[in-house]
N, CA and C atoms of all chains as a GROMACS GRO file, in nm:
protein
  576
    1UNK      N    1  -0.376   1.039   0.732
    1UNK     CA    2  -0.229   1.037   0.730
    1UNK      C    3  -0.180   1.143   0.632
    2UNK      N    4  -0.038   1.154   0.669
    2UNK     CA    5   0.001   1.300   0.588
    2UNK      C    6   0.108   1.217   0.455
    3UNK      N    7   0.098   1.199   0.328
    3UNK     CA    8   0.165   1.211   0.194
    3UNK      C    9   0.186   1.319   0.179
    4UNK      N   10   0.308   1.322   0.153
    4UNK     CA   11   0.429   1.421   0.102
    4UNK      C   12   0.438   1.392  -0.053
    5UNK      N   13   0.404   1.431  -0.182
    5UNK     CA   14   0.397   1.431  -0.311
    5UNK      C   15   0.514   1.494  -0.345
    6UNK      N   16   0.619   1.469  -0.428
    6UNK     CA   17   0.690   1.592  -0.440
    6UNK      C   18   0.728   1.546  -0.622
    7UNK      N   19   0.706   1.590  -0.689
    7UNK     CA   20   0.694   1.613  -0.865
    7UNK      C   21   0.760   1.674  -0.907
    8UNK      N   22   0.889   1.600  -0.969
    8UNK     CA   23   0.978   1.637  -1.058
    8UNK      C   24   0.935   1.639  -1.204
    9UNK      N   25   0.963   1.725  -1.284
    9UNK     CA   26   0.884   1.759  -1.382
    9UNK      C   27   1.011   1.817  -1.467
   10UNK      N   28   1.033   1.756  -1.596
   10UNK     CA   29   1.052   1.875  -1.673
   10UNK      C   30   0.930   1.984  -1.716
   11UNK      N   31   0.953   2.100  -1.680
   11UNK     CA   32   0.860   2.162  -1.766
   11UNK      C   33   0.949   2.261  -1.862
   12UNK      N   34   1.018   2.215  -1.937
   12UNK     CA   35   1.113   2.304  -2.063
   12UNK      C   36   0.999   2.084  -2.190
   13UNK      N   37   0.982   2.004  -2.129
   13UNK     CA   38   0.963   1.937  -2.172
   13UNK      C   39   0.781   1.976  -2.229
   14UNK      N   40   0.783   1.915  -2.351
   14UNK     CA   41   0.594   1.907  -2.393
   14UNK      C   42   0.536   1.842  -2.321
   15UNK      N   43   0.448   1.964  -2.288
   15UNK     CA   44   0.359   1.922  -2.210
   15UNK      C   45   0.331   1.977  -2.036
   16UNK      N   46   0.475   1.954  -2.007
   16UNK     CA   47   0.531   1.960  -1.899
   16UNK      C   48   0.439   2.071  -1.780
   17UNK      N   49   0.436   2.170  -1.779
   17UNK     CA   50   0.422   2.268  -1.753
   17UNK      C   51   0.213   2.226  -1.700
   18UNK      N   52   0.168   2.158  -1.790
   18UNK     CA   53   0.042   2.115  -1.834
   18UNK      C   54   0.018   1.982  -1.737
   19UNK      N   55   0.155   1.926  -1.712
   19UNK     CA   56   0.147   1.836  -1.603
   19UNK      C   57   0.127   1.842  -1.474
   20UNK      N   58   0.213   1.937  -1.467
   20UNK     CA   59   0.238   2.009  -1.336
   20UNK      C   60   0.084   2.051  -1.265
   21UNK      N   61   0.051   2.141  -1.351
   21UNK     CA   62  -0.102   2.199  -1.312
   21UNK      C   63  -0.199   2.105  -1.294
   22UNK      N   64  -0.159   1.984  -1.334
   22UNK     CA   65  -0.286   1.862  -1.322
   22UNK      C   66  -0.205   1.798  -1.184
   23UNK      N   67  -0.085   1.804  -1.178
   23UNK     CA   68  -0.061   1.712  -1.028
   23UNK      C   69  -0.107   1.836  -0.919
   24UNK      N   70  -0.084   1.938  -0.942
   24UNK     CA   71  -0.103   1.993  -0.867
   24UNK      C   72  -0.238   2.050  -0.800
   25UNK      N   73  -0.368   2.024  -0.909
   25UNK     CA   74  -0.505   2.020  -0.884
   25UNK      C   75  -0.556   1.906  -0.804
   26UNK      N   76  -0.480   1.782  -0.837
   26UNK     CA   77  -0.511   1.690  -0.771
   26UNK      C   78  -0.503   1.648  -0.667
   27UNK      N   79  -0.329   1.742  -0.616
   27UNK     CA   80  -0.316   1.709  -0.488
   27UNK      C   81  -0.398   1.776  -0.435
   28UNK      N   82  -0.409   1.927  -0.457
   28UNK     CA   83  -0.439   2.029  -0.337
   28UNK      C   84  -0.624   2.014  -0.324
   29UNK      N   85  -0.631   1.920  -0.358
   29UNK     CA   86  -0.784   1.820  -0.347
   29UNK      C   87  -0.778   1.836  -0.186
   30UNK      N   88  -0.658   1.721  -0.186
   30UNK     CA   89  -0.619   1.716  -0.030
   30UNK      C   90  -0.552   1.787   0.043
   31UNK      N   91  -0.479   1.864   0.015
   31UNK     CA   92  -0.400   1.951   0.097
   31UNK      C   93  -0.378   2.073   0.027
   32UNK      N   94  -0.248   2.065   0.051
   32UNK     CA   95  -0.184   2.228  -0.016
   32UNK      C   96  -0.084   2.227  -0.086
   33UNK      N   97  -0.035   2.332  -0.121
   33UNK     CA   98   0.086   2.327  -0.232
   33UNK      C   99   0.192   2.390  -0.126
   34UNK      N  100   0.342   2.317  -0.064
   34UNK     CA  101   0.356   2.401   0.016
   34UNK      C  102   0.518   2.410  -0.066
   35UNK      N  103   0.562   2.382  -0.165
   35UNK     CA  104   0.631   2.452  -0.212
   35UNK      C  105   0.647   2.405  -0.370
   36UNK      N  106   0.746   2.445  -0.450
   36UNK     CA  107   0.748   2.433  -0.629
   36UNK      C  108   0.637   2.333  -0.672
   37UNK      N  109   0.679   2.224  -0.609
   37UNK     CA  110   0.667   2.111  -0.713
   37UNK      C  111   0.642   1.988  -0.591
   38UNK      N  112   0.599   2.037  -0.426
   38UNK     CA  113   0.642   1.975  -0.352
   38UNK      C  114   0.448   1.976  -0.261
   39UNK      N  115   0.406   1.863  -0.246
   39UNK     CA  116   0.202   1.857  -0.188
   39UNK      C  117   0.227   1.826  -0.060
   40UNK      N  118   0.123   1.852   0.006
   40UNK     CA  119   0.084   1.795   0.181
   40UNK      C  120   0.008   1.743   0.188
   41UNK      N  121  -0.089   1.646   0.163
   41UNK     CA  122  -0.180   1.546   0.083
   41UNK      C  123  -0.228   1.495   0.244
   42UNK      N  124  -0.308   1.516   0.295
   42UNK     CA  125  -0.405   1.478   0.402
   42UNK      C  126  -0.531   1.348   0.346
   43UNK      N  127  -0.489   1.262   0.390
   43UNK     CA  128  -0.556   1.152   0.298
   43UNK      C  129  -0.616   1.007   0.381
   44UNK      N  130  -0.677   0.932   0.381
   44UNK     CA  131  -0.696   0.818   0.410
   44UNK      C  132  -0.662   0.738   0.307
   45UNK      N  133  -0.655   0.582   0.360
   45UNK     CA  134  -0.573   0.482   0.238
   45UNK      C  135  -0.716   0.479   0.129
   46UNK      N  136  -0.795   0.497   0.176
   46UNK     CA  137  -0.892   0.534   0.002
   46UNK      C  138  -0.864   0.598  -0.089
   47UNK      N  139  -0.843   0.725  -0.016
   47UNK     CA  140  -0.823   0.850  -0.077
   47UNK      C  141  -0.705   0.856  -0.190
   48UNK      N  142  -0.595   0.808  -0.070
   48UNK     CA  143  -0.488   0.785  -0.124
   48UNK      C  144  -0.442   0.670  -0.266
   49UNK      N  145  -0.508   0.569  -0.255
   49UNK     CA  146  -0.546   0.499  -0.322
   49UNK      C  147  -0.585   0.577  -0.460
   50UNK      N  148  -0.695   0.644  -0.446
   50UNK     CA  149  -0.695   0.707  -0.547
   50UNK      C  150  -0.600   0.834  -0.635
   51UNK      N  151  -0.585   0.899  -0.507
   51UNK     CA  152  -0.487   1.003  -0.594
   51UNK      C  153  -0.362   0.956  -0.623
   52UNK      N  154  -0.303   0.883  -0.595
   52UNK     CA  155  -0.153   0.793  -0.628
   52UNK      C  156  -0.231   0.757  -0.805
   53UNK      N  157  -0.347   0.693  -0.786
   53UNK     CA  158  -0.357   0.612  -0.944
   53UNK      C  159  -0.422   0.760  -1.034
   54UNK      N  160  -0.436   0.863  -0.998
   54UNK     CA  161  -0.500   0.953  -1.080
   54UNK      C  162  -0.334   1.036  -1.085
   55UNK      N  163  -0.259   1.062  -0.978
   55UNK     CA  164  -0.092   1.097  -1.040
   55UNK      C  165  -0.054   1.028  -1.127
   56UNK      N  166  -0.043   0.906  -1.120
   56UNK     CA  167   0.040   0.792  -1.229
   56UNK      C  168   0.008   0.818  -1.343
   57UNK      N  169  -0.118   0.840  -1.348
   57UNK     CA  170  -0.197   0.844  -1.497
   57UNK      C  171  -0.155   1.014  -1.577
   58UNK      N  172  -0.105   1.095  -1.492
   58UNK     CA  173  -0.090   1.233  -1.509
   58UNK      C  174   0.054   1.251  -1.587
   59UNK      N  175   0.158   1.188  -1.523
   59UNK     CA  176   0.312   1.182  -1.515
   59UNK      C  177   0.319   1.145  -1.632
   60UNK      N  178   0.403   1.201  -1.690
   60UNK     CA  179   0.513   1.130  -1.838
   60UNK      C  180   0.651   1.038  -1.768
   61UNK      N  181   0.598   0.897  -1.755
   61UNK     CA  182   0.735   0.812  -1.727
   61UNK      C  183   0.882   0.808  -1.775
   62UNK      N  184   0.854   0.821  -1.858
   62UNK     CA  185   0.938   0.862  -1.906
   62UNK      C  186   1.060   1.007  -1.958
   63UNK      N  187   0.992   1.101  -1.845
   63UNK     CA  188   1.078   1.215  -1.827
   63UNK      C  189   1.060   1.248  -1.674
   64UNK      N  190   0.921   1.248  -1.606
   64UNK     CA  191   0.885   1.301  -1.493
   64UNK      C  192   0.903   1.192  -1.419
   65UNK      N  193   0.899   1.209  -1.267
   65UNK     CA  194   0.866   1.141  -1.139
   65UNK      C  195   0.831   1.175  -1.067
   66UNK      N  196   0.775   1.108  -0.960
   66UNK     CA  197   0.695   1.124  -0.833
   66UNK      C  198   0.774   1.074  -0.749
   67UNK      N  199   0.749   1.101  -0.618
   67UNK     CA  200   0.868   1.047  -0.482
   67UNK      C  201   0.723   1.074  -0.356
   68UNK      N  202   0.698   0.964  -0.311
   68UNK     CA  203   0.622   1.024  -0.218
   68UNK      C  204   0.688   0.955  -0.080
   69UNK      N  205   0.641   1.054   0.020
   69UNK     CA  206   0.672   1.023   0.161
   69UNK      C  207   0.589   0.986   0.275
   70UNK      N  208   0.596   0.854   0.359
   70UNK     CA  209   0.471   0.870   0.373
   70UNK      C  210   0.482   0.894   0.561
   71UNK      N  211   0.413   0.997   0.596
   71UNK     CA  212   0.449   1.085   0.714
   71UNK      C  213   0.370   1.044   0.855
   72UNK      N  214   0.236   0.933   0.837
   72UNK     CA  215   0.156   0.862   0.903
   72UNK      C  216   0.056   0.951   0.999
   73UNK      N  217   0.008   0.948   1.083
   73UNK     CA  218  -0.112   1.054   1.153
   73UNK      C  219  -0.033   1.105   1.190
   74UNK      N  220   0.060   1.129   1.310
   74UNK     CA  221   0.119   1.213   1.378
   74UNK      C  222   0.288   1.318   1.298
   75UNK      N  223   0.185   1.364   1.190
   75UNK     CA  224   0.280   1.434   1.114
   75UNK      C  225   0.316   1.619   1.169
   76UNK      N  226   0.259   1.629   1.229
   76UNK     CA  227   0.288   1.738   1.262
   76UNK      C  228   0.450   1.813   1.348
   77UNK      N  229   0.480   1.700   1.403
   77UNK     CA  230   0.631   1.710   1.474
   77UNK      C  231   0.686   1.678   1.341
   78UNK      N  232   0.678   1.628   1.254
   78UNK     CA  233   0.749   1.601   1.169
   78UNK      C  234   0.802   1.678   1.036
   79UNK      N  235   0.744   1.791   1.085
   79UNK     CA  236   0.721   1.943   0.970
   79UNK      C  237   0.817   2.025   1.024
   80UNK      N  238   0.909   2.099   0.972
   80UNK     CA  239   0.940   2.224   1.006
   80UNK      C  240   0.956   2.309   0.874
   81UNK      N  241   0.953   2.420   0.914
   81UNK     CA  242   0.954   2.522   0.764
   81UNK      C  243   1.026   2.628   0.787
   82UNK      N  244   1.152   2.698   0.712
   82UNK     CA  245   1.254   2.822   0.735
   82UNK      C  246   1.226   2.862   0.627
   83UNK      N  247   1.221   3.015   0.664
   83UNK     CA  248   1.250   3.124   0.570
   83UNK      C  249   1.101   3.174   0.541
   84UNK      N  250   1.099   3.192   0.402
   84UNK     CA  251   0.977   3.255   0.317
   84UNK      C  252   0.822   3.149   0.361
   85UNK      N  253   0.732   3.253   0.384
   85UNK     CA  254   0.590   3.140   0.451
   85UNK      C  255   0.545   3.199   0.307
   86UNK      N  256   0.593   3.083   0.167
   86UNK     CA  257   0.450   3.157   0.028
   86UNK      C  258   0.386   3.050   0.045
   87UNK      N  259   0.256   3.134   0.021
   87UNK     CA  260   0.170   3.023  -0.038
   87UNK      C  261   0.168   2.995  -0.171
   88UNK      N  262   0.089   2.905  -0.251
   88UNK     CA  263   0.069   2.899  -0.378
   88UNK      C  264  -0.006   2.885  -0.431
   89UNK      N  265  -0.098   2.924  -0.559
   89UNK     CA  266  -0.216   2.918  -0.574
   89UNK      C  267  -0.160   2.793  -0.676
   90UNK      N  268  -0.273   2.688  -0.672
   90UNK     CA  269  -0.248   2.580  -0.775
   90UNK      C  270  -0.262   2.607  -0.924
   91UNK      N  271  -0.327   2.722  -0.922
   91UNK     CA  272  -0.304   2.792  -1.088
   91UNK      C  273  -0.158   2.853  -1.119
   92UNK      N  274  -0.088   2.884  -1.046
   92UNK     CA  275  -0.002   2.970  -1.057
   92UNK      C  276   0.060   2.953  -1.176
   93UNK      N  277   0.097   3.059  -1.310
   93UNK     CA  278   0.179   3.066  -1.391
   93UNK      C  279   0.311   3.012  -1.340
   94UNK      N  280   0.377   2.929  -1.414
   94UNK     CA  281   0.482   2.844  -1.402
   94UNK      C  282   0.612   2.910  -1.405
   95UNK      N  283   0.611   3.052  -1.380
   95UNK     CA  284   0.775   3.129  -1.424
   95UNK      C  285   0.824   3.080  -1.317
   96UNK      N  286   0.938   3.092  -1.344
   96UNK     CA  287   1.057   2.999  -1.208
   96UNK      C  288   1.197   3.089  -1.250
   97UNK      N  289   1.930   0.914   1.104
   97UNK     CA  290   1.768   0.912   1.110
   97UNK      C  291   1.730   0.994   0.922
   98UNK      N  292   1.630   1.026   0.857
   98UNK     CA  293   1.693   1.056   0.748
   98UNK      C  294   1.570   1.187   0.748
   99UNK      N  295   1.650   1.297   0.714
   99UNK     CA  296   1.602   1.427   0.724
   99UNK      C  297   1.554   1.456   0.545
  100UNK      N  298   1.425   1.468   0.510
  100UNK     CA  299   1.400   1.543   0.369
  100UNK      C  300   1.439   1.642   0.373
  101UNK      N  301   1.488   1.717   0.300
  101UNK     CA  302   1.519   1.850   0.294
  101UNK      C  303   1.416   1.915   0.174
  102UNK      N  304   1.366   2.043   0.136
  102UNK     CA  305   1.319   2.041   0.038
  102UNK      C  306   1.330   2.230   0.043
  103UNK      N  307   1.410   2.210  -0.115
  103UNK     CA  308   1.453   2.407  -0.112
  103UNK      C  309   1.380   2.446  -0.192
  104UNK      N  310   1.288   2.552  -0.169
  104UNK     CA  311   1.237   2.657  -0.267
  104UNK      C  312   1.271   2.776  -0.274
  105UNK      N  313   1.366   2.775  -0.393
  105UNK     CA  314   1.414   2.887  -0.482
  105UNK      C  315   1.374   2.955  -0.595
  106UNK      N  316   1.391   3.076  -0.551
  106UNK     CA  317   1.352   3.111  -0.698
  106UNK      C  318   1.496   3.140  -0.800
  107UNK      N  319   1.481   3.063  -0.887
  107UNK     CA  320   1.609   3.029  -0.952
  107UNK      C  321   1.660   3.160  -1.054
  108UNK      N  322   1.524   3.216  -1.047
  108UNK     CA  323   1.529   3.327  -1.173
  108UNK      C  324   1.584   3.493  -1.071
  109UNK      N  325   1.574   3.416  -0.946
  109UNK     CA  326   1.650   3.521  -0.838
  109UNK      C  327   1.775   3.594  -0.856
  110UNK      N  328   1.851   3.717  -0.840
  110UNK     CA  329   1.994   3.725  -0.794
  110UNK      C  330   2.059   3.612  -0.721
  111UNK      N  331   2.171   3.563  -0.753
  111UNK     CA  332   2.247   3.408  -0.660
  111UNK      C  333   2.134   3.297  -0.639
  112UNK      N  334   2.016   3.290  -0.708
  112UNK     CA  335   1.953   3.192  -0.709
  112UNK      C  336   2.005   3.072  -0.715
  113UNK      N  337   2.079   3.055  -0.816
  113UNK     CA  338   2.125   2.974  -0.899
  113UNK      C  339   2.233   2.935  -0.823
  114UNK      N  340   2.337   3.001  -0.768
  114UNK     CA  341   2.454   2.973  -0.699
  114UNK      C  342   2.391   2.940  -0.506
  115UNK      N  343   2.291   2.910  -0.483
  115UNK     CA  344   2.238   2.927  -0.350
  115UNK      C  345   2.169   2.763  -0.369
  116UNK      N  346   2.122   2.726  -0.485
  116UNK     CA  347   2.067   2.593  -0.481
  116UNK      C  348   2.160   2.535  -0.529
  117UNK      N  349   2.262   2.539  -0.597
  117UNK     CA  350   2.446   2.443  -0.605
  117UNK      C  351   2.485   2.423  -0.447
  118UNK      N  352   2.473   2.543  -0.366
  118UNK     CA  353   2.558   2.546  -0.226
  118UNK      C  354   2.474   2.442  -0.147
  119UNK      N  355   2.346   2.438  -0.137
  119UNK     CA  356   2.223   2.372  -0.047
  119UNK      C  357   2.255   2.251  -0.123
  120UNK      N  358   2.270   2.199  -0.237
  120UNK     CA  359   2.277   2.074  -0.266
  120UNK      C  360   2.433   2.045  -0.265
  121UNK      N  361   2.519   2.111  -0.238
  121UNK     CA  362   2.709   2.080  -0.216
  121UNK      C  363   2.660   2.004  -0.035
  122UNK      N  364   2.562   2.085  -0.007
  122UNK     CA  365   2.551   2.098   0.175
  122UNK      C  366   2.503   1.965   0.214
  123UNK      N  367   2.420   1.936   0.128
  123UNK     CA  368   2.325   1.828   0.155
  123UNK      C  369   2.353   1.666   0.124
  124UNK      N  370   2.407   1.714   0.008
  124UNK     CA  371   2.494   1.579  -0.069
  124UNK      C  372   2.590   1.534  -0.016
  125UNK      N  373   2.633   1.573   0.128
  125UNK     CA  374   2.743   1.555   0.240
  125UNK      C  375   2.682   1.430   0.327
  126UNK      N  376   2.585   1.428   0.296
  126UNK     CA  377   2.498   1.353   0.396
  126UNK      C  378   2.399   1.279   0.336
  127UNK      N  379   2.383   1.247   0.182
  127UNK     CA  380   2.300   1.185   0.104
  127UNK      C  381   2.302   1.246  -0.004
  128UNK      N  382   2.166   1.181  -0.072
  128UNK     CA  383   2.167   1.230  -0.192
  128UNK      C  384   2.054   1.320  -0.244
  129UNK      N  385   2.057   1.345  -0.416
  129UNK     CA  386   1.925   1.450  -0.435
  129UNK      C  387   1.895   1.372  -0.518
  130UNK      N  388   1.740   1.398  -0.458
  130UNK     CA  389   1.625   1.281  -0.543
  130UNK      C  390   1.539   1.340  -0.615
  131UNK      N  391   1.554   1.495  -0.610
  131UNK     CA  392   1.468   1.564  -0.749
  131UNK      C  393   1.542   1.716  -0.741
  132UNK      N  394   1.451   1.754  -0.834
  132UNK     CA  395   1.574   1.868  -0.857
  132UNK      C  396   1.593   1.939  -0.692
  133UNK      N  397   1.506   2.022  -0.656
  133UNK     CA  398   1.537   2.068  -0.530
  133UNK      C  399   1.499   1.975  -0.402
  134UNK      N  400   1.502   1.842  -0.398
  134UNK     CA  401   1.510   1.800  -0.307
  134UNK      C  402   1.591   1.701  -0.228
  135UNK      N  403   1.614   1.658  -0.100
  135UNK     CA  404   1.738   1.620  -0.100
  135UNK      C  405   1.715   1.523   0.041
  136UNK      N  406   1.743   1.394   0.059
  136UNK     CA  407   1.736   1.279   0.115
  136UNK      C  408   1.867   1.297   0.229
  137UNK      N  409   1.862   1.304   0.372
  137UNK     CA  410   1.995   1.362   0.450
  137UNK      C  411   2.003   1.224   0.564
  138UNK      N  412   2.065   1.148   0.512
  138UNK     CA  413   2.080   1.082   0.626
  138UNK      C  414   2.187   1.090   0.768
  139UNK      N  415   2.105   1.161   0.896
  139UNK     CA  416   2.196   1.238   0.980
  139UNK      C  417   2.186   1.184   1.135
  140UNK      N  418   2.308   1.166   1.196
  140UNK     CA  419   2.277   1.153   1.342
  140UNK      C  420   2.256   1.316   1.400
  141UNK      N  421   2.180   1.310   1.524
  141UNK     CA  422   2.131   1.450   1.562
  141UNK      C  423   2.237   1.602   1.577
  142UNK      N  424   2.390   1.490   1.604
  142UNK     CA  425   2.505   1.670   1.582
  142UNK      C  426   2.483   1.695   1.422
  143UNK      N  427   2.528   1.594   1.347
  143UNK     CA  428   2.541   1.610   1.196
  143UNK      C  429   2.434   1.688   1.138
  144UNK      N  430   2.281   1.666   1.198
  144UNK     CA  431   2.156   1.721   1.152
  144UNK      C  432   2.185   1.891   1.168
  145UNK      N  433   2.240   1.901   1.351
  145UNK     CA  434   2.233   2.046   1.343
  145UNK      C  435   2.328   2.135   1.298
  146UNK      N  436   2.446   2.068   1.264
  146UNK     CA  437   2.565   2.157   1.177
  146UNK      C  438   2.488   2.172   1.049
  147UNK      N  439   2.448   2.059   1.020
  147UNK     CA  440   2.372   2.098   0.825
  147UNK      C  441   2.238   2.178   0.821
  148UNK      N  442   2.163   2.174   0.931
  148UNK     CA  443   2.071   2.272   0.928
  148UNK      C  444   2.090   2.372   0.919
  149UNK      N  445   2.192   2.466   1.031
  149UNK     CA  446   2.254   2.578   1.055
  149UNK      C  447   2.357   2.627   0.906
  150UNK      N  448   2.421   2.540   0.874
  150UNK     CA  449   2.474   2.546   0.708
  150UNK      C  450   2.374   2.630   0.618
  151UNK      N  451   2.273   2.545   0.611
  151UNK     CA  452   2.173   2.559   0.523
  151UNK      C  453   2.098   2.700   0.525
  152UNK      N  454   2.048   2.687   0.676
  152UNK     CA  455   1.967   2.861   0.701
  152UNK      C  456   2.103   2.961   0.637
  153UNK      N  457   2.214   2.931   0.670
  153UNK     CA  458   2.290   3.086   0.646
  153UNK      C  459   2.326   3.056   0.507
  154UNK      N  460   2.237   2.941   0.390
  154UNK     CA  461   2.313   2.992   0.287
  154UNK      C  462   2.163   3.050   0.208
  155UNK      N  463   2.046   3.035   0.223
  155UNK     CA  464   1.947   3.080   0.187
  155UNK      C  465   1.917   3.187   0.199
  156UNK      N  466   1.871   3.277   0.111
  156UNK     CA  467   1.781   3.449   0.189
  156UNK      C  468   1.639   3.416   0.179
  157UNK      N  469   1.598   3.443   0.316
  157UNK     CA  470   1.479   3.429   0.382
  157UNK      C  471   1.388   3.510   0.308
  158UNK      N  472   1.433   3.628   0.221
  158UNK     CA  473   1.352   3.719   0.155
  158UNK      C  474   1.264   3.642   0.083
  159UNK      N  475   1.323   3.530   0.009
  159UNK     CA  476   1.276   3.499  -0.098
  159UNK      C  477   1.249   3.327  -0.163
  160UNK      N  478   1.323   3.295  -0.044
  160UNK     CA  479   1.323   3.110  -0.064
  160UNK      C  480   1.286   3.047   0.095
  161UNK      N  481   1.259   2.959   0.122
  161UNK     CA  482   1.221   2.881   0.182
  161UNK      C  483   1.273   2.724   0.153
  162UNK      N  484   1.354   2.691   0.329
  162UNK     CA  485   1.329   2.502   0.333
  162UNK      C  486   1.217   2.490   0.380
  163UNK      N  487   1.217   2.350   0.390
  163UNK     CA  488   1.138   2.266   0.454
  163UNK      C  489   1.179   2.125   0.472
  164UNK      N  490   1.170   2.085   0.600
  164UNK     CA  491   1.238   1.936   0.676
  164UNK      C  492   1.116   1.873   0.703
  165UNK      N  493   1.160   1.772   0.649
  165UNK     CA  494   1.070   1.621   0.679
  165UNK      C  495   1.112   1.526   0.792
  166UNK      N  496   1.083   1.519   0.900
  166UNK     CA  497   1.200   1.450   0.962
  166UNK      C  498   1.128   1.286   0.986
  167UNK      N  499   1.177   1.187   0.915
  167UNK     CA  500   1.144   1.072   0.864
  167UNK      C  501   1.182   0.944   0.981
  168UNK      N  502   1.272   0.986   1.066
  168UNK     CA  503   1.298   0.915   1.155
  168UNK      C  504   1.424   0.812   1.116
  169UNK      N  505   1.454   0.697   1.189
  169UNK     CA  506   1.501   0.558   1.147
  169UNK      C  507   1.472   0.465   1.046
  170UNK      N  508   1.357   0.421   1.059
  170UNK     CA  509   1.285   0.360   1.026
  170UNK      C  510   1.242   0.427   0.886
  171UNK      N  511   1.314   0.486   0.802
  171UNK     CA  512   1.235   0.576   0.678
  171UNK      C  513   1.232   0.460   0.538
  172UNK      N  514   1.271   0.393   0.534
  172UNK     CA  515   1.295   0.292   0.394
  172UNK      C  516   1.136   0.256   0.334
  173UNK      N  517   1.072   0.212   0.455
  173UNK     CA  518   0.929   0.151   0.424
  173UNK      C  519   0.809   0.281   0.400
  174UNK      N  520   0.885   0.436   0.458
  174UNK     CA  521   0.832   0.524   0.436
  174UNK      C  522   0.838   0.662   0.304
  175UNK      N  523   0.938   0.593   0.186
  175UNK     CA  524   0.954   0.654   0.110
  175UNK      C  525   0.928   0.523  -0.016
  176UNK      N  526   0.868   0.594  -0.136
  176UNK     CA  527   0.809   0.506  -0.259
  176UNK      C  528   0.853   0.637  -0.381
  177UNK      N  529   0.909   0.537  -0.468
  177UNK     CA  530   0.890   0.661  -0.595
  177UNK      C  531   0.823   0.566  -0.733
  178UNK      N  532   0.825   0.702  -0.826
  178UNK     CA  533   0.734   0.614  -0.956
  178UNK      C  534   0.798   0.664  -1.066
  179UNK      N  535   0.781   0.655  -1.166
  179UNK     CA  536   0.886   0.710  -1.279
  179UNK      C  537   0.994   0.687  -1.278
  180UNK      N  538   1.033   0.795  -1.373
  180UNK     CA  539   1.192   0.793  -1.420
  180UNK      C  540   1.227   0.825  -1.285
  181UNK      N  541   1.384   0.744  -1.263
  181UNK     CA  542   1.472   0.718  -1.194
  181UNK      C  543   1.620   0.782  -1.268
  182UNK      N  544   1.589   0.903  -1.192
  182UNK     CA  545   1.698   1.022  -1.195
  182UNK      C  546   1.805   1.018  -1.087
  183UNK      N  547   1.891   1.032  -1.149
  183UNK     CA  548   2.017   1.066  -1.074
  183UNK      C  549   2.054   1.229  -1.056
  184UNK      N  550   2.101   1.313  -1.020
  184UNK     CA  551   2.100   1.435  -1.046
  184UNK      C  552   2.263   1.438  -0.979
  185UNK      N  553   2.311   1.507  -1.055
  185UNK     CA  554   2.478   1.573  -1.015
  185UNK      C  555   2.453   1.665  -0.936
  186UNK      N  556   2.562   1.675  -0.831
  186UNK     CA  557   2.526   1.777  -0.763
  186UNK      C  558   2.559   1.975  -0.788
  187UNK      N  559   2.668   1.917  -0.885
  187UNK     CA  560   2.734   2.028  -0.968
  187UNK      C  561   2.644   2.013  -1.129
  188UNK      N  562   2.522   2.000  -1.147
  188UNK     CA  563   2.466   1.998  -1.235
  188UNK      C  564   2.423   2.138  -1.319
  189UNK      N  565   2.375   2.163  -1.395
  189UNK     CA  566   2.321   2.275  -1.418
  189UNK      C  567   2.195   2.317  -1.447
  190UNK      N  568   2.163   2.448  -1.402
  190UNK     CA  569   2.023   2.471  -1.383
  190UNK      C  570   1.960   2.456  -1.487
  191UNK      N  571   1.933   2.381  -1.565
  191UNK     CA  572   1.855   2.412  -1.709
  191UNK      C  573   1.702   2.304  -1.682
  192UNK      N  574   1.637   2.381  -1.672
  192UNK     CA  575   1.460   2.318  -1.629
  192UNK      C  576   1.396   2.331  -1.707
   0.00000   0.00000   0.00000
């Protein structure tokens, strides 16, 4: 099934920036980074299982959040994408 | 039916800044924003395609990218969040 991750983050916040790069290693485990702050997480409920409790543990509750979507097998009609095709490398320096 | 919307801007762009105010003035017509660039559209199918068409002509393709989730009816049991529980203005300001 397809999870949609999408990670709001301060990163002007400590740490922040340091967060980001850890949600974002974790997702693209499973998928990809397909935009800022936003995963495509290809997962089974194991999987998922796990990376939901390895995000939680990542997040500062108290400034950051998570929003996930959950898109089920037949996610592909359910995608569309306009404009710029970037990719992202999950290292990517954080300038914005 | 409820459409994700999700804008990637580069904020540090020319009209960056004034292009993700307009996409979230656009969007917030039809729901709300649940992280910084993303945005929850709850739309019957004319409403979807006036705000889509909105949206492409306020973005430059050079350099930003949407992306639609299309969640269906049925989206309540398909969206979960964790953390802080943000509100975001839609006339907010860019400070990240």
């Amino acid at each position: 099934m397809l999870v949609l991750v999408s990670y709001d983050v301060m990163v002007s916040s400590s740490g922040g920036p340091k967060r980001l790069r850890k949600v974002a290693k974790a997702c693209t485990n499973y998928g990809q980074r397909v935009q800022f702050s936003v995963f495509e997480c290809v997962v089974d409920p194991a999987q998922w299982a796990a990376l939901k409790n390895t995000l939680e543990n990542i997040i500062d509750v108290e400034t950051d959040s998570l929003r996930y979507y959950y898109l089920g097998a037949n996610y592909k009609n359910r995608v569309e994408h306009f404009g710029l095709a970037k990719s992202y490398a999950v290292d990517e320096p954080l300038i914005i």
